[in-house]
N, C-alpha and C positions, 0 to 999 in steps of 0.2 A: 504493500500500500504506500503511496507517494505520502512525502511531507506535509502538502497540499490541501489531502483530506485524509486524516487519522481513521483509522482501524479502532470502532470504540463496541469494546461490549456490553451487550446491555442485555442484562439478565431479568427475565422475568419470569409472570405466572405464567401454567400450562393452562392455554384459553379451556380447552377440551374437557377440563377436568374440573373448570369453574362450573358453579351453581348457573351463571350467567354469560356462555359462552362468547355471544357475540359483544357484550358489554366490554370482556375482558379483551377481547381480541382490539376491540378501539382504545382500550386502556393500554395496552402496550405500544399500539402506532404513535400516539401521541410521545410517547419517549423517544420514538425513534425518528419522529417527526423533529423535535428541539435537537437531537442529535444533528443532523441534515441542515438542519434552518442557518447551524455554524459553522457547515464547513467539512462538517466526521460524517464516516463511513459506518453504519451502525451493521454491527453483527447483532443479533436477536439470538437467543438461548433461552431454551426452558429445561427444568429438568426431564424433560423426555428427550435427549440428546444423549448422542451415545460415546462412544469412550474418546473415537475417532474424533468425530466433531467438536467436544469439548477439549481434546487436545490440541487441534487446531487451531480453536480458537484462544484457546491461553498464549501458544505461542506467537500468535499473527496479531494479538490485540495490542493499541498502543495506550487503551487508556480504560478502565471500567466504569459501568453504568450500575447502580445495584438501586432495583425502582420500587413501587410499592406492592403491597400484597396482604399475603396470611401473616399471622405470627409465629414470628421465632420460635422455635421450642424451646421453652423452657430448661428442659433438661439438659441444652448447648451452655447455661448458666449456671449451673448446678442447681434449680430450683424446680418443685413439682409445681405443679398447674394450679396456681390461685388465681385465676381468672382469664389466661390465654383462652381465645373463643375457636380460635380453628391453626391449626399447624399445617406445614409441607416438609417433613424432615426431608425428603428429596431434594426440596429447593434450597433447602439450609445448607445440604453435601454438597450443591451444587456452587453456592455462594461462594461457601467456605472454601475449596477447592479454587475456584476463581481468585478470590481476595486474595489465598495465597499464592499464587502465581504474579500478582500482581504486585503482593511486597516482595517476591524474591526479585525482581525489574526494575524494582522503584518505578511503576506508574502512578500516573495520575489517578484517583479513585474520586467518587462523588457519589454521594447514597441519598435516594429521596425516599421520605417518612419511613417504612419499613426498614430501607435500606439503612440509615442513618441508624435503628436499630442494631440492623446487623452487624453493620461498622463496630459500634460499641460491642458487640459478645463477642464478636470476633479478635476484639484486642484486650479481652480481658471483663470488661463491663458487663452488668446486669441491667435488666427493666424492671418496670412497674407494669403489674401485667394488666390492671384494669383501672383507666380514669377516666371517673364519671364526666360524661357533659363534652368530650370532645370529639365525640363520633360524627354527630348530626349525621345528615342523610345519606345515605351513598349517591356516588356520582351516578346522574341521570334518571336518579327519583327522588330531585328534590332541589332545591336552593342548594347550594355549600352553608353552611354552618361557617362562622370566621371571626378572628378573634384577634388584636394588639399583638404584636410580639416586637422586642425591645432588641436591638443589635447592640453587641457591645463593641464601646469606641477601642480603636486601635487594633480590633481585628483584620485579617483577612479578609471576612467575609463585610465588613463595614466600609472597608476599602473598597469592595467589586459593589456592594446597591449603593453605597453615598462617595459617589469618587472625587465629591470636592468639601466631603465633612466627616472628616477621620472620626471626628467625634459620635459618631454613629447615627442612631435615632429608631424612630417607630414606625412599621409597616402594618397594616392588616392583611392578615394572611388567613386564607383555607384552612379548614381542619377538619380530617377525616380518618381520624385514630384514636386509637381506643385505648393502646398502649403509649408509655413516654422513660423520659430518664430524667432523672436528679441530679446534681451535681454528686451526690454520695454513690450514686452510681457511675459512675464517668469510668471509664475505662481509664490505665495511669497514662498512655501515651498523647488524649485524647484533653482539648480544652473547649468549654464551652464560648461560642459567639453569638448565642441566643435565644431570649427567656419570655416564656409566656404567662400568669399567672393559671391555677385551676382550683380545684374543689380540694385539690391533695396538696397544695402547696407550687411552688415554683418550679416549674419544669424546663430542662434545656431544652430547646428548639433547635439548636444550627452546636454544629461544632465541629472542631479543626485541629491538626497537630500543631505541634511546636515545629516541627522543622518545618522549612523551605519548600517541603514537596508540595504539590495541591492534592488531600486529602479532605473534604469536606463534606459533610453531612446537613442535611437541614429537611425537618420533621414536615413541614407542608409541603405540597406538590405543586411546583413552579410550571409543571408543563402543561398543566389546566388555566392557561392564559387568560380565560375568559372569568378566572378568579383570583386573581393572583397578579401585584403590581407588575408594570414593565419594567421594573430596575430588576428583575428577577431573567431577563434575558443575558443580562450581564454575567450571571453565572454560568447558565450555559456557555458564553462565547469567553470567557476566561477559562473553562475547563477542557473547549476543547482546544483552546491554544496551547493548554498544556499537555494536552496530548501530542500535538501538533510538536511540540519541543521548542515550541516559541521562545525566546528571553523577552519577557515583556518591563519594560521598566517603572511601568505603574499600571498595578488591575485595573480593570476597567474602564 
């Protein structure tokens, strides 16, 4: 794959195997849609892929997508089921496998709401497996549900939506999850860039490493444009530059 347009994986549900086939099958286009919109080459995976094709793609990918879906299982955290509603341990192997391939590369990674979960067990961290009041509706029977979320200044990710107020600020964002994290749950590698309040207390929303690489997570779904600010294209088109192996000298 050229420099040009990045080789980006993007890992999702198996539509087939959704309660809602074709709903899901539109929920994955639109990721691969924000892939495209910047420029990457999206490779699509689901856990019905087989040894071949996920080896393929691990080594042909230059940057991963890890999108939304079921919940993690619990038991990837060593915790039993207080409130997870549905699992894909398939898609967790699949993940998992993936992420790893991805930190032995040093790629780029970028997890939306689930994925952002993943992110976190995958390096360590735990969730909360049920909060109240931030599901609302699923996409396409209903309004989005949407809520304040606070960017903290001097992040990365405050850098890519406020590219001329380091100092961060407030977005209303989507929310379509049922699960979330704490800072007391943060994985150690992992720092939060963004907090929303709830019924359980302060929940991260967005988070990033300490190093240089582009690793970011953020709990709402930016590729549902139609709810979701346009400083949130900025993230896509800074992650796939990163893929891309851009040297950018200011995000966004």
């Amino acid at each position: 794959m050229s420099r040009s347009s990045p080789s980006v994986l993007v890992t999702v549900a198996a539509s087939s195997r959704q309660s809602e086939p074709d709903v899901s099958e539109r929920k994955n286009q639109l990721y691969a849609d924000a892939v495209r919109r910047h420029g990457g080459s999206p490779l699509v995976l689901d856990a019905g892929a087989g040894k071949t094709a996920r080896r393929d793609a691990f080594r042909t990918m230059q940057g991963l997508l890890l999108t939304g879906g079921a919940d993690v299982d619990p038991a990837r955290y060593g915790r039993p089921n207080e409130g997870a509603r549905s699992t894909e341990p398939e898609r967790d192997e699949l993940e998992a496998a993936a992420f790893e391939a991805a930190e032995q590369r040093g790629l780029p990674v970028l997890g939306i709401c689930r994925g952002l979960q993943a992110l976190n067990v995958f390096l360590g961290g735990r969730l909360v497996q049920d909060v109240p009041g931030h599901s609302g509706a699923g996409w396409t029977h209903g309004p989005p549900l949407r809520h304040p979320m606070r960017v903290a200044p001097g992040t990365r990710l405050a850098r890519i939506l406020f590219p001329t107020n380091v100092r961060g600020g407030v977005v209303e964002v989507n929310s379509y999850h049922h699960q979330g994290v704490r800072t007391s749950d943060l994985a150690p590698t992992l720092i939060p860039n963004a907090f929303a309040s709830s019924p359980i207390g302060e929940l991260v929303e967005g988070v990033e490493t300490r190093s240089g690489r582009f690793i970011v997570g953020i709990q709402c779904h930016p590729e549902r444009t139609e709810s979701t600010p346009d400083a949130f294209e900025r993230l896509f088109r800074v992650f796939i530059d990163a893929c891309r192996g851009t040297v950018v000298s200011r995000e966004g």
